[in-house]
C-alpha positions as a Markdown table, in Angstrom:
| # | Residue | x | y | z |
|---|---|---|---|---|
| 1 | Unk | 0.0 | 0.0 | 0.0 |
| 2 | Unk | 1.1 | 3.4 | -0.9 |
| 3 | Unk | 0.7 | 5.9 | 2.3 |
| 4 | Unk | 1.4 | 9.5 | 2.5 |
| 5 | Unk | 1.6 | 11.6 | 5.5 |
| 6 | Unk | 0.7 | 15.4 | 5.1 |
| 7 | Unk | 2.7 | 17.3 | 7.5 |
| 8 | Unk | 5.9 | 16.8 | 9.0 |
| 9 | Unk | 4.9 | 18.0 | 12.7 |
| 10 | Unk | 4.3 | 16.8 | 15.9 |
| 11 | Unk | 1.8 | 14.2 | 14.5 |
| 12 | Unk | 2.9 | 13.3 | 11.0 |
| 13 | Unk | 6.2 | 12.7 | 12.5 |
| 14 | Unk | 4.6 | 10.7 | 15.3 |
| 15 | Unk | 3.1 | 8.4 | 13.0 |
| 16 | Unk | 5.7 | 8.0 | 11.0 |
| 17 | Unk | 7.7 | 6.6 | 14.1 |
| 18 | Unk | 4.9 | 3.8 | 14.9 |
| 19 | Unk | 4.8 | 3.1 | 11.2 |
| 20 | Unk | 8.9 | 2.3 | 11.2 |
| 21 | Unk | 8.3 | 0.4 | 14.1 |
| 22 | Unk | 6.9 | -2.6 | 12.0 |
| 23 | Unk | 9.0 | -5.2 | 11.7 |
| 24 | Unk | 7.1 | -5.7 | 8.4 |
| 25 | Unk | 7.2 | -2.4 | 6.8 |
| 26 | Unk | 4.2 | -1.0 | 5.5 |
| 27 | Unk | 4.9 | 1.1 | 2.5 |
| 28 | Unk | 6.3 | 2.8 | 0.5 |
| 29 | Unk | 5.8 | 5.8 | 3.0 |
| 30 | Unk | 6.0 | 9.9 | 1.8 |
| 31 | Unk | 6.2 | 12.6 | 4.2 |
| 32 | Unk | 5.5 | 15.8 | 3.0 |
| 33 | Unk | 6.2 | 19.1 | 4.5 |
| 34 | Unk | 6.8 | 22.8 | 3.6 |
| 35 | Unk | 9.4 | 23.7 | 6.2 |
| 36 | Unk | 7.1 | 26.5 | 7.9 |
| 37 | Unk | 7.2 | 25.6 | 11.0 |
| 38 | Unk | 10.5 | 24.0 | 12.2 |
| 39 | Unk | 9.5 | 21.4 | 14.5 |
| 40 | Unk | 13.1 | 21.5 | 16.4 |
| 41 | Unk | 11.9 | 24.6 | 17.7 |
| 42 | Unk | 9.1 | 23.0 | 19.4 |
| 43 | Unk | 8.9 | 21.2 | 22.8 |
| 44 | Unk | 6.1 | 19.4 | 24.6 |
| 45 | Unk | 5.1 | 18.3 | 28.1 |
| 46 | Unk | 2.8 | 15.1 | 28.8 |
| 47 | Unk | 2.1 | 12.6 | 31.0 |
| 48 | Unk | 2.3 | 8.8 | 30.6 |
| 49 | Unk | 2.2 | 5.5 | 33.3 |
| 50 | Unk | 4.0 | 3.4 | 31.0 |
| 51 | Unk | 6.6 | 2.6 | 28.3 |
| 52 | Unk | 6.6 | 4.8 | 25.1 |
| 53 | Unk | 7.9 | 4.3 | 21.9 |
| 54 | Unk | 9.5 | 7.8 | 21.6 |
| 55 | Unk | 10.9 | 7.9 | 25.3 |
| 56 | Unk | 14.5 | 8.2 | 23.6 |
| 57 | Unk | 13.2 | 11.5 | 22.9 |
| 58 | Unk | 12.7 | 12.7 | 26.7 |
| 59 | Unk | 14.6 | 14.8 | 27.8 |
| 60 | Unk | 13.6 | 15.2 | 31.9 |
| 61 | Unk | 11.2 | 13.3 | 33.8 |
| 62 | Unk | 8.9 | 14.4 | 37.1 |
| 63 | Unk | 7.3 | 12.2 | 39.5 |
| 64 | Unk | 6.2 | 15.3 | 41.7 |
| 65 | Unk | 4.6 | 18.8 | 40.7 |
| 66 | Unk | 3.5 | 21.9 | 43.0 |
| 67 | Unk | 0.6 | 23.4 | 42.4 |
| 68 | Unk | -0.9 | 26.3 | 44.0 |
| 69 | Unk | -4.7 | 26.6 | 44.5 |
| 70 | Unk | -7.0 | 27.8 | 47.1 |
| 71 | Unk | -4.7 | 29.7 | 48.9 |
| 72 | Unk | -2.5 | 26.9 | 49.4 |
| 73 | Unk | 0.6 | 25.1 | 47.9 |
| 74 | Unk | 1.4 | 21.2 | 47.8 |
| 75 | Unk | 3.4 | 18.8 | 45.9 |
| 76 | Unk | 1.9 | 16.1 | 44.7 |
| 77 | Unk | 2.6 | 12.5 | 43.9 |
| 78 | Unk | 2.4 | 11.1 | 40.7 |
| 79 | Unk | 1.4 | 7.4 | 41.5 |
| 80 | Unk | 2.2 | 5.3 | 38.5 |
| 81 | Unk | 2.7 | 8.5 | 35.8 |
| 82 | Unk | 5.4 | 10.2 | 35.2 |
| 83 | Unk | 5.9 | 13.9 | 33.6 |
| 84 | Unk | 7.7 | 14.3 | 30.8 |
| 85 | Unk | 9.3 | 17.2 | 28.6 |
| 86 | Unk | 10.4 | 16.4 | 25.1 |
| 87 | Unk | 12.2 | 19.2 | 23.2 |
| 88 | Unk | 11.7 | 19.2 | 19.2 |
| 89 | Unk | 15.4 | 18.6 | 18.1 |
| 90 | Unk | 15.3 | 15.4 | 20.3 |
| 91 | Unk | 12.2 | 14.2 | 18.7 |
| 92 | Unk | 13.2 | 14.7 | 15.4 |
| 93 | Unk | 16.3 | 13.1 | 15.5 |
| 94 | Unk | 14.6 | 9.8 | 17.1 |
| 95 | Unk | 12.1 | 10.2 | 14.2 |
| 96 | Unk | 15.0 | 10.1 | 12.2 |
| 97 | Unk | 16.6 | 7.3 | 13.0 |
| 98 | Unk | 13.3 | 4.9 | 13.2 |
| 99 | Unk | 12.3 | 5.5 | 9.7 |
| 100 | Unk | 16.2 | 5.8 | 8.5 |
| 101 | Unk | 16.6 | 1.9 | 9.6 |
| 102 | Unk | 13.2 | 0.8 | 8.0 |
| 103 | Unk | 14.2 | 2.5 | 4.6 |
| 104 | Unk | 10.6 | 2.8 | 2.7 |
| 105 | Unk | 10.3 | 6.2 | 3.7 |
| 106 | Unk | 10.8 | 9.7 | 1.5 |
| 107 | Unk | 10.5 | 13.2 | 2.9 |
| 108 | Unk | 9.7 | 15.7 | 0.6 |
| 109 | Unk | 9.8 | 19.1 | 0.5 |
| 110 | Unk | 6.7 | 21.3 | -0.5 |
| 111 | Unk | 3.4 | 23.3 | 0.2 |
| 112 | Unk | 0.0 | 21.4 | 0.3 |
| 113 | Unk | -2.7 | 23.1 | -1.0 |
| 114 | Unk | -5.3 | 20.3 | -1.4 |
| 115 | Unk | -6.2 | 16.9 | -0.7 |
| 116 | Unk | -9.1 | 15.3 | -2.7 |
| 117 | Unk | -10.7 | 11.7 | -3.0 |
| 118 | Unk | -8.9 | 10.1 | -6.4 |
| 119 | Unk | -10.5 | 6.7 | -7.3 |
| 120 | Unk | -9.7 | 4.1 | -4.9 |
| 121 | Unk | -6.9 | 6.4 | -3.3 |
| 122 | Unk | -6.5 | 10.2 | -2.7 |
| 123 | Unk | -4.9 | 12.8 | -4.5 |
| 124 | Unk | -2.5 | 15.5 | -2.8 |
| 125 | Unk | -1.7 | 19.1 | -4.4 |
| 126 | Unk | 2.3 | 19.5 | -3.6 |
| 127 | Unk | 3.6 | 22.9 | -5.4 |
| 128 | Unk | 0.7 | 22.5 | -8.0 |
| 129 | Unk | 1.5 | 19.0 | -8.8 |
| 130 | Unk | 0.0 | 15.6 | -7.5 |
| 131 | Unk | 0.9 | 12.8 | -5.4 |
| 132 | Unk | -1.0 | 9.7 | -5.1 |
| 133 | Unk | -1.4 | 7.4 | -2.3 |
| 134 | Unk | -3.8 | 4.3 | -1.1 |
| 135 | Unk | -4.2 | 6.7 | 2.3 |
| 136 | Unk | -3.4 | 9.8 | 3.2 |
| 137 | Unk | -3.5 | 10.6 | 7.1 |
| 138 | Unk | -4.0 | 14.6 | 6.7 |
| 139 | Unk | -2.5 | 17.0 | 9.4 |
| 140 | Unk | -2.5 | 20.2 | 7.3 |
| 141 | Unk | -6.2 | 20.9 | 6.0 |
| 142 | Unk | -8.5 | 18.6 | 8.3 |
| 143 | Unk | -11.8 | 18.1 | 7.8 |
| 144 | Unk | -13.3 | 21.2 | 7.6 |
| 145 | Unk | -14.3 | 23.9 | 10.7 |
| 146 | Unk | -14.5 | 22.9 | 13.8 |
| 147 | Unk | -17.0 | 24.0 | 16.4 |
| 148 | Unk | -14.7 | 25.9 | 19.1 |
| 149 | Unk | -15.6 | 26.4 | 22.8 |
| 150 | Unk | -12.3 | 28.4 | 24.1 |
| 151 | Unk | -9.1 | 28.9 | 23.1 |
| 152 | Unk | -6.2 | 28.0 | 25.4 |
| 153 | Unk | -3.6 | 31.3 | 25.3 |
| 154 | Unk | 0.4 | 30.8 | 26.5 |
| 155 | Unk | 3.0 | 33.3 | 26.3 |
| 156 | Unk | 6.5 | 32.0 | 28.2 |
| 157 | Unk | 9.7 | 33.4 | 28.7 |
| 158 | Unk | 13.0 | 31.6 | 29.4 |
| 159 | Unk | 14.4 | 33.0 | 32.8 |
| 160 | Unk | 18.2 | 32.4 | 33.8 |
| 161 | Unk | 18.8 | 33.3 | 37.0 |
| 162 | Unk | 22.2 | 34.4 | 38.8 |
| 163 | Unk | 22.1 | 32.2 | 41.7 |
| 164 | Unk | 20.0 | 28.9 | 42.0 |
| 165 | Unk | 16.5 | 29.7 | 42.4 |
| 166 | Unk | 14.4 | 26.4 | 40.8 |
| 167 | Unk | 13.7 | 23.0 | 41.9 |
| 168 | Unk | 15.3 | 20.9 | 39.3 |
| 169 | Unk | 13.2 | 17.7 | 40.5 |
| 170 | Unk | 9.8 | 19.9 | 40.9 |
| 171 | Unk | 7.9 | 21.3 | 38.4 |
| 172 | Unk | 5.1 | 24.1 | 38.6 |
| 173 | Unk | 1.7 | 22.5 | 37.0 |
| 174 | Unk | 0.0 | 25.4 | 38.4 |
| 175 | Unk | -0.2 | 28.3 | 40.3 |
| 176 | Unk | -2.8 | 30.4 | 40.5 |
| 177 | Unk | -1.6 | 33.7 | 41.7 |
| 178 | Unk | -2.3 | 36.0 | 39.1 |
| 179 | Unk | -5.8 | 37.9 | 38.0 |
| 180 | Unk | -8.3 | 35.7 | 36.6 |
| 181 | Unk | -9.8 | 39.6 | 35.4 |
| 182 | Unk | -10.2 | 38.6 | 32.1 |
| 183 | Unk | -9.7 | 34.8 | 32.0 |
| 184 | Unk | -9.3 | 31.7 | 34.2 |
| 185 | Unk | -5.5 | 31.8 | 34.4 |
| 186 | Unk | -2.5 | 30.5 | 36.1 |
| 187 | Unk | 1.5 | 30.2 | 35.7 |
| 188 | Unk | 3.5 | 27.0 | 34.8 |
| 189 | Unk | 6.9 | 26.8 | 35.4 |
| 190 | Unk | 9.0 | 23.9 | 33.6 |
| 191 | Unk | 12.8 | 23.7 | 35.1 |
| 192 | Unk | 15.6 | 22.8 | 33.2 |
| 193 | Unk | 18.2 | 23.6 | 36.3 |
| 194 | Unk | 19.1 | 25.3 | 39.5 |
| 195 | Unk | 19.3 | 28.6 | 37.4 |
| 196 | Unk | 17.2 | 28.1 | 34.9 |
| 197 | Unk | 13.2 | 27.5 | 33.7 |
| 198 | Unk | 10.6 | 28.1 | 31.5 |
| 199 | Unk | 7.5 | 30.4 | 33.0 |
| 200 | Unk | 4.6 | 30.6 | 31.3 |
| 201 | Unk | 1.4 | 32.6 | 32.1 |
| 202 | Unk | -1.9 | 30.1 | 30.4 |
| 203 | Unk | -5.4 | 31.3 | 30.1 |
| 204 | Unk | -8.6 | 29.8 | 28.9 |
| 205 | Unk | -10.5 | 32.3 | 27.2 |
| 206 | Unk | -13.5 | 32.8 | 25.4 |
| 207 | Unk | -12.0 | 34.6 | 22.2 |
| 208 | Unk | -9.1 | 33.8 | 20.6 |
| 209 | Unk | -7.3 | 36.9 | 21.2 |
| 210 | Unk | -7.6 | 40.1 | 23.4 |
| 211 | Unk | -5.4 | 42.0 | 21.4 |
| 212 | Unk | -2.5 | 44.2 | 22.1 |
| 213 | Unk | -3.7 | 44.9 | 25.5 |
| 214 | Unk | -3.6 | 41.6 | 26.3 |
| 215 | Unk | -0.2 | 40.5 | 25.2 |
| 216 | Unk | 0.6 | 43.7 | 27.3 |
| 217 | Unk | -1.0 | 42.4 | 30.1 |
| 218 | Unk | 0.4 | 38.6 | 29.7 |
| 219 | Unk | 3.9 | 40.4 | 30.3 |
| 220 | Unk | 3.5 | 42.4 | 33.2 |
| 221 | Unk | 1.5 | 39.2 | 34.7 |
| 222 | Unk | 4.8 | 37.1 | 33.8 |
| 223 | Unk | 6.9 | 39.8 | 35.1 |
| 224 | Unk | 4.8 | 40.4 | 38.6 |
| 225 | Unk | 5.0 | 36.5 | 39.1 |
| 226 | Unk | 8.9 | 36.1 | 38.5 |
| 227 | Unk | 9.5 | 39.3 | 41.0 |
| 228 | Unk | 6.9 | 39.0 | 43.2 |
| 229 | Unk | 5.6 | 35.9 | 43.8 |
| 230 | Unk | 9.0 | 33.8 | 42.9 |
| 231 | Unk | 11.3 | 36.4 | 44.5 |
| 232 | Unk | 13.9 | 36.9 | 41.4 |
| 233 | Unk | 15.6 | 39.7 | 41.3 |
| 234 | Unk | 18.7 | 39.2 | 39.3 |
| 235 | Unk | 17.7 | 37.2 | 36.1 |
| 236 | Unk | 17.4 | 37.6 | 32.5 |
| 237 | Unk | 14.5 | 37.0 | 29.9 |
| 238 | Unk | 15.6 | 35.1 | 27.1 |
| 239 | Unk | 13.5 | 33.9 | 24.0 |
| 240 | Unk | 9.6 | 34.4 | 24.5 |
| 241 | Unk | 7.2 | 32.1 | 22.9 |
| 242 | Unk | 3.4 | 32.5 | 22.8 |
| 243 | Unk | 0.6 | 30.8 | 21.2 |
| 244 | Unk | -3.4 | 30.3 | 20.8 |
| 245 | Unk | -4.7 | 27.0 | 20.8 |
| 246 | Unk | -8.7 | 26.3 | 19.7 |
| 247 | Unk | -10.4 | 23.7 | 22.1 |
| 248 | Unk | -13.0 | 22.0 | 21.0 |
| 249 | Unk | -15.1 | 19.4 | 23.0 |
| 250 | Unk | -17.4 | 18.4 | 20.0 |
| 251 | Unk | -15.8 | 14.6 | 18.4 |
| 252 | Unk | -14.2 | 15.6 | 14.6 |
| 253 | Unk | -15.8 | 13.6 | 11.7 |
| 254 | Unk | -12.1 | 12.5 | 10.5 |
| 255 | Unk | -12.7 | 10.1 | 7.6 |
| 256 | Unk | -13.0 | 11.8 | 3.9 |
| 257 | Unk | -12.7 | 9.1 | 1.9 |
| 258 | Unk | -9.4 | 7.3 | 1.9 |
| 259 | Unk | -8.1 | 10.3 | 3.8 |
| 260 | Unk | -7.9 | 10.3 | 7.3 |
| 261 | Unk | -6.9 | 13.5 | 9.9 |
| 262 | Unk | -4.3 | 13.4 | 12.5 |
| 263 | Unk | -3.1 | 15.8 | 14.8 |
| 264 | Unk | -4.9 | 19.1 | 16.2 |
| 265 | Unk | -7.1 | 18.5 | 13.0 |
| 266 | Unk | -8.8 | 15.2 | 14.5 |
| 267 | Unk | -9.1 | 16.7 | 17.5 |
| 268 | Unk | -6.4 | 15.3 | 20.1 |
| 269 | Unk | -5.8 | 18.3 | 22.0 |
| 270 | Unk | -7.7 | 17.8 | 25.4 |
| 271 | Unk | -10.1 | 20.3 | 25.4 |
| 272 | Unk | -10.3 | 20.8 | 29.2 |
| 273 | Unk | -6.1 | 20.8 | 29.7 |
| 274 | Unk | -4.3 | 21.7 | 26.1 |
| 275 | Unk | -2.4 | 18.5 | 25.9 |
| 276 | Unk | -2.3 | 16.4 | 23.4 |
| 277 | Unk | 1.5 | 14.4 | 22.9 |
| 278 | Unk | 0.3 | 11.1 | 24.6 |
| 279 | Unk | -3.3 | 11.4 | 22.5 |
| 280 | Unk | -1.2 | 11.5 | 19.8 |
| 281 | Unk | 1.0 | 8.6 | 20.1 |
| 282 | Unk | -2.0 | 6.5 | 21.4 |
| 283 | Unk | -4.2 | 7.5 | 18.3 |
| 284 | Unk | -0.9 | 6.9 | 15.8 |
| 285 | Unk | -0.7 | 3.2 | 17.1 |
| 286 | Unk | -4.1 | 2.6 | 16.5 |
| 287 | Unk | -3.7 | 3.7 | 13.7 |
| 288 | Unk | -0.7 | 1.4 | 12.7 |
| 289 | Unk | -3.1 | -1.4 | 14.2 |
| 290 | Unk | -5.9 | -1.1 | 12.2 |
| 291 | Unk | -3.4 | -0.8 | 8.7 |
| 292 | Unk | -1.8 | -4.1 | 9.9 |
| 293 | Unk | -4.8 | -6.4 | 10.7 |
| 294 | Unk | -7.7 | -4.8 | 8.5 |
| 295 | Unk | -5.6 | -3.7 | 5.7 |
| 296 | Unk | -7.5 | 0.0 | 6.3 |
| 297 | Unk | -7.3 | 2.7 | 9.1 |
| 298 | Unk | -10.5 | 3.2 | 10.6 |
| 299 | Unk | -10.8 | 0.9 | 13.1 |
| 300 | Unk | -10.2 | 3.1 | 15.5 |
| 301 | Unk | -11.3 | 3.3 | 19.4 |
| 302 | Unk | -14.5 | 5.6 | 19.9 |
| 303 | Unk | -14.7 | 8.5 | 21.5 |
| 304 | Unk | -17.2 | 8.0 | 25.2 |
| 305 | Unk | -19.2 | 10.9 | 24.9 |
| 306 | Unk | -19.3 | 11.3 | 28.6 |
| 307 | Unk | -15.8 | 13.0 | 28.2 |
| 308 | Unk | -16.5 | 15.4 | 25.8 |
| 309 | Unk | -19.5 | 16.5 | 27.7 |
| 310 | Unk | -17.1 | 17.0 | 30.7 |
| 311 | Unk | -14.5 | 19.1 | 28.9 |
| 312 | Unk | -17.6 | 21.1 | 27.5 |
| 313 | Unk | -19.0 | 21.4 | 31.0 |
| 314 | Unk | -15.3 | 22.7 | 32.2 |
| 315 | Unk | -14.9 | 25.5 | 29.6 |
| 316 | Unk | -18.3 | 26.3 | 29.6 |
| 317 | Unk | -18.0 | 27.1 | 33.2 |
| 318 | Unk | -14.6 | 28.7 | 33.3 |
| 319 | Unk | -15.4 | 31.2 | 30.6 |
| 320 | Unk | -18.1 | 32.2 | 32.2 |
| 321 | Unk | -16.9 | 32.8 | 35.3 |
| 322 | Unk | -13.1 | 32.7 | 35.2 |
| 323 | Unk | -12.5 | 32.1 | 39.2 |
| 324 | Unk | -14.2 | 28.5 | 38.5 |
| 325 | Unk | -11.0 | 26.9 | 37.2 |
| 326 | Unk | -9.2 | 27.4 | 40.5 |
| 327 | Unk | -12.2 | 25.8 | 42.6 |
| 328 | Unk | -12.1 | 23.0 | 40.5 |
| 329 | Unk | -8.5 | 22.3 | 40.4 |
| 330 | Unk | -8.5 | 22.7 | 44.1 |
| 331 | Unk | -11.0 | 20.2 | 44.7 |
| 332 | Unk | -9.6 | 18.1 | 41.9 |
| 333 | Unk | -5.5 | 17.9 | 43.4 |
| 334 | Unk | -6.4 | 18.2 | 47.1 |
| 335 | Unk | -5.1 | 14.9 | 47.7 |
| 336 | Unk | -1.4 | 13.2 | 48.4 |
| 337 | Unk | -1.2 | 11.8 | 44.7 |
| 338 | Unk | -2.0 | 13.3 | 41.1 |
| 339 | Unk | -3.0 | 9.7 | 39.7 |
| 340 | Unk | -6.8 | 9.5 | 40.0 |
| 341 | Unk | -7.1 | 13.1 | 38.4 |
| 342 | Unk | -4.2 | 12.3 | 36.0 |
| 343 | Unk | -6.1 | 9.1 | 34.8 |
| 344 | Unk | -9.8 | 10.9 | 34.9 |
| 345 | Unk | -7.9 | 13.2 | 32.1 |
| 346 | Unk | -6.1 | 10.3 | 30.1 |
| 347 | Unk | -10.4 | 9.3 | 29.6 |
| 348 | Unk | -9.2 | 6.0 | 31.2 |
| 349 | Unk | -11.0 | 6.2 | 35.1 |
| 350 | Unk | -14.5 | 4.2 | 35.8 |
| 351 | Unk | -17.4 | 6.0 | 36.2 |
| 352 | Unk | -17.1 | 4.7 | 40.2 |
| 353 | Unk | -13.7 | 6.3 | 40.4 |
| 354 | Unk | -15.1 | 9.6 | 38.7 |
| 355 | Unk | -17.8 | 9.4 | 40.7 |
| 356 | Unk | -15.4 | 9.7 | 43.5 |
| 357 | Unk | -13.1 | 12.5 | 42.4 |
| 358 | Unk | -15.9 | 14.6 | 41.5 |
| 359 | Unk | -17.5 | 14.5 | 45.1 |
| 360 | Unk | -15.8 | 17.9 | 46.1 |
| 361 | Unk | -16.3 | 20.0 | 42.9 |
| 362 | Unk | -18.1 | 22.9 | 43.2 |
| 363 | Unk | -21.8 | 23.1 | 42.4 |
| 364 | Unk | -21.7 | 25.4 | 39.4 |
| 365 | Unk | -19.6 | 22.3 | 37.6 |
| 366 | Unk | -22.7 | 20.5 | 38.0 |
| 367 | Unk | -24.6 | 23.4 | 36.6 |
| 368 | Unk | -23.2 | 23.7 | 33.7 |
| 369 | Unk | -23.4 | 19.6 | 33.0 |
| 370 | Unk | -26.9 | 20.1 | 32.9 |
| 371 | Unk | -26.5 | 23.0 | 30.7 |
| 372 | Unk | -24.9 | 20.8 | 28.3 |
| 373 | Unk | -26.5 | 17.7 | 28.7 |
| 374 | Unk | -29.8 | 19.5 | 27.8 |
C-alpha cells in the first residue's frame, strides 16, 4: 500500500515513528512538509504511566509537581505517571533514525494546497503537482471547521537566574496567583536547572485573542509573578514564545474518503487541559493497528461521549466565570497523589472512580453539566 503523511509535525512525524516500528514495513511511505514551522523549535510536556515508543526523545522526567490553588501550595505524587518534557530537536532526531533503519520512507519538501478523493486512493496538491497514495493521514487541511468552545492562550519566557532559584526535580503544573480579570488563568513553570526555567502565564479564554492589550497584560502578569511571587531579582529574559490553541469538546468527523486527519485536525488536543503528545501517540498506534490487521485505518477506538461533555462542562464554566477553574483544580489535586485526576484526564477512570473524584467540585460544575446535557 502506498501511504502518504501530510505534514511533518508533531503528528505526522509521530506516525511516521509507529509506522517504522513494524518489523514488516508497510509502504512505501511519503512525508511531505513545507518547512514553515521548524519542529526542532518546538517542545512538549505530557504525562504517561508506562513505556513509550519515543521515550529516547525525553529529555527530563517528574514524579512530583507543586501546584498552588486555594490559597495553598502542595506537591503532589504522581502514583504510576510520570511527567515528561520532550524538546523538538530530540524528537526529530529519534524520528529520524526509526524510519532511516526501515528504509521505505521519503520526505519531501513542499506546500500542500489540497487533498481530494482520487478513485480508490487520494490525491494531494504539492507545489501545484499531484501525489497519489492508497491513504493519506491529513495533518494540514482537516476536515473542515470545527466547532470551538475556548481557546487555550500561552505566552513563556525563558528565565536564567544568577544564583540557584528552581527545583530541578519539581515542576510548577499550576499556580494560581495572578488575575483571573479577564480569563481563568495560572503560571507553569518547567525547570531545566538550579538557574534556569521556562515560565509561562496560560489562560482559557473565550475569544481567541484580546489583542495588544492583552499581550501587554500577559507580560506584566509574567513579570509580577517572576518578582513578586518567585522572588527573582537578578535574572534575564531570554526567548519568549506565545501561542493560541482552539479547544473544542465536540468529536471531529475525520474520515473523507481514503483520507484520514491526525493531529490538532482530528481533535487530540484535550479540550479541558491543552495536551495532546500522549493522545497523539495512542491515536498513531491505533492507527498502525488497524493498517496491519484490517488492511485500512478506521478501526479506530470511539470517542465515550461522557468525556467530551465534561470538557464542554469545564470550559463552559470557566469562561463564564473565570474564578471556577481554581475551585475546581483545588477540589480536583487536594489529595497526596495526582494519579486519580491524571487518569480521569487520560479518559481511562471508571465511572465509580469519577464518581469519586468529582465529590468535592463545586456546584456550578454540575450546573453547567446540565446545561450541556440538555
Amino acid at each position: 500500500m502506498r501511504i502518504l503523511i501530510a505534514g511533518g509535525g508533531l503528528s505526522g512525524l509521530s506516525l511516521a515513528a509507529h509506522l517504522a516500528a513494524r518489523t514488516e514495513p508497510l509502504g512505501p511511505i511519503t512525508v511531505v512538509d513545507d518547512g514553515s514551522r521548524p519542529i526542532a523549535q518546538a517542545g512538549w510536556a505530557s504525562w504517561s504511566d508506562r513505556p513509550g515508543l519515543l521515550d529516547t526523545a525525553v529529555s527530563r522526567t517528574f514524579d512530583r509537581f507543586r501546584v498552588h490553588a486555594g490559597g495553598r501550595e502542595r506537591i503532589v505524587d504522581l502514583g504510576a505517571y510520570r511527567y515528561r518534557f520532550v524538546r523538538g530537536d530530540d524528537f526529530a532526531a529519534a524520528v529520524t533514525r526509526m524510519t532511516s533503519r526501515h528504509g521505505g520512507f521519503i520526505f519531501h519538501s513542499g506546500h500542500i494546497s489540497g487533498i481530494r478523493q482520487a478513485g480508490e486512493g487520494a490525491e494531494v496538491l504539492v507545489d501545484g503537482e499531484a501525489m497519489y497514495a492508497d491513504w493519506v493521514f491529513d495533518s494540514v487541511l482537516g476536515p473542515g471547521p470545527q466547532r470551538i468552545d475556548a481557546w487555550l492562550i500561552f505566552r513563556g519566557w525563558h528565565v536564567r537566574t544568577a544564583a540557584p532559584a528552581f527545583d530541578p526535580a519539581i515542576p510548577t503544573f499550576f499556580d494560581f496567583r495572578t488575575s483571573q480579570r479577564r480569563a481563568a488563568s495560572f503560571l507553569y513553570v518547567l525547570p531545566r536547572g538550579p538557574q534556569e526555567a521556562l515560565v509561562e502565564h496560560t489562560s482559557f479564554a473565550a475569544a481567541r485573542s484580546h489583542g495588544v492589550a492583552y499581550v501587554k497584560e500577559q507580560r506584566h502578569a509574567l513579570g509580577e509573578y517572576i518578582s513578586e511571587v518567585l522572588g527573582l531579582r537578578e535574572c534575564t529574559v531570554g526567548k519568549e514564545e506565545s501561542g493560541a490553541l482552539p479547544l473544542s469538546a465536540h468529536p471531529v468527523d475525520r474520515r473523507r474518503g481514503s483520507v484520514l486527519a491526525i493531529g490538532t485536525k482530528a481533535g487530540m488536543v484535550k479540550a479541558s487541559t491543552g495536551y495532546a503528545f500522549e493522545r497523539i501517540q495512542t491515536d498513531s498506534a491505533a492507527i498502525v493497528n488497524s493498517l496491519v490487521t484490517k488492511a485500512h485505518p478506521f478501526d479506530l477506538p470511539k470517542p465515550r461521549p461522557r468525556y467530551h461533555l465534561f470538557d464542554a462542562a469545564l470550559l463552559d464554566a470557566i469562561t463564564r466565570d473565570p474564578a471556577q477553574l481554581e475551585r475546581v483544580f483545588t477540589a480536583l489535586f487536594d489529595r497526596t497523589s495526582a494519579e486519580p485526576v491524571l487518569r480521569f484526564l487520560d479518559e481511562a477512570s471508571s465511572v465509580a472512580q469519577e464518581g469519586r473524584l468529582f465529590s468535592g467540585l463545586p456546584p456550578s460544575l454540575y450546573r453547567a453539566v446540565a446545561r450541556r446535557h440538555r
